[in-house]
N, C-alpha and C positions, 0 to 999 in steps of 0.2 A: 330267525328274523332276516337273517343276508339272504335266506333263497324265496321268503314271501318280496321282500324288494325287488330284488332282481329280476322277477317273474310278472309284478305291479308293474313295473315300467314297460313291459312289453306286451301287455294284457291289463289297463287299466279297467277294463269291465268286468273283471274277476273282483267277487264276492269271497264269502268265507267258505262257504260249499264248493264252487268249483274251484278256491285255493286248494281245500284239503284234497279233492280230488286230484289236482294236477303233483301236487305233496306225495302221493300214496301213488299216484304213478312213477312219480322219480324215487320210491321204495324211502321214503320216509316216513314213519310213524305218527301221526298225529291226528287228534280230531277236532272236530270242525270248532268245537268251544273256546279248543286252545288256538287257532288258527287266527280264528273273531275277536276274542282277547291279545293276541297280538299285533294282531289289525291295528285295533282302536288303540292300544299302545303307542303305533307307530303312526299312529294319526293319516292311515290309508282310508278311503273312502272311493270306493266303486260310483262311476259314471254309469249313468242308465238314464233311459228315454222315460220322461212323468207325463202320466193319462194325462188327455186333453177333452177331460167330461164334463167343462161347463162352459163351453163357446157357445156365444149368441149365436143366430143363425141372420142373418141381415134382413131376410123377408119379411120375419115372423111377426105379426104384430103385439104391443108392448102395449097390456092394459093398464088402467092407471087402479089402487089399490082400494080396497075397499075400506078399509078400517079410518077412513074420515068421514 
């Protein structure tokens, strides 16, 4: 848990996957379940950019609905 911290703080957009990878590059054992479940233990949560697939478009014209 001290080397998912210490790794979080300088790579907050590491996930469970590329923790275990950068883990099993520093020759520790573990997998990605256990990694995830320590995560959510330590109440880590990875930063990432969320789609932007329902902006208006400002030209488009806005019909009015049918269902009256």
């Amino acid at each position: 848990m001290e080397i998912i911290d210490r790794q979080f703080l300088e790579t907050p957009w590491y996930g469970s996957r590329q923790m275990t990878r950068h883990m099993q590059r520093e020759e520790h054992r573990c997998g990605r379940h256990r990694v995830r479940r320590l995560m959510r233990l330590m109440r880590l949560v990875p930063i990432y950019q969320e789609p932007k697939t329902s902006k208006k478009h400002l030209e488009h014209k806005i019909y009015p609905s049918a269902s009256s």
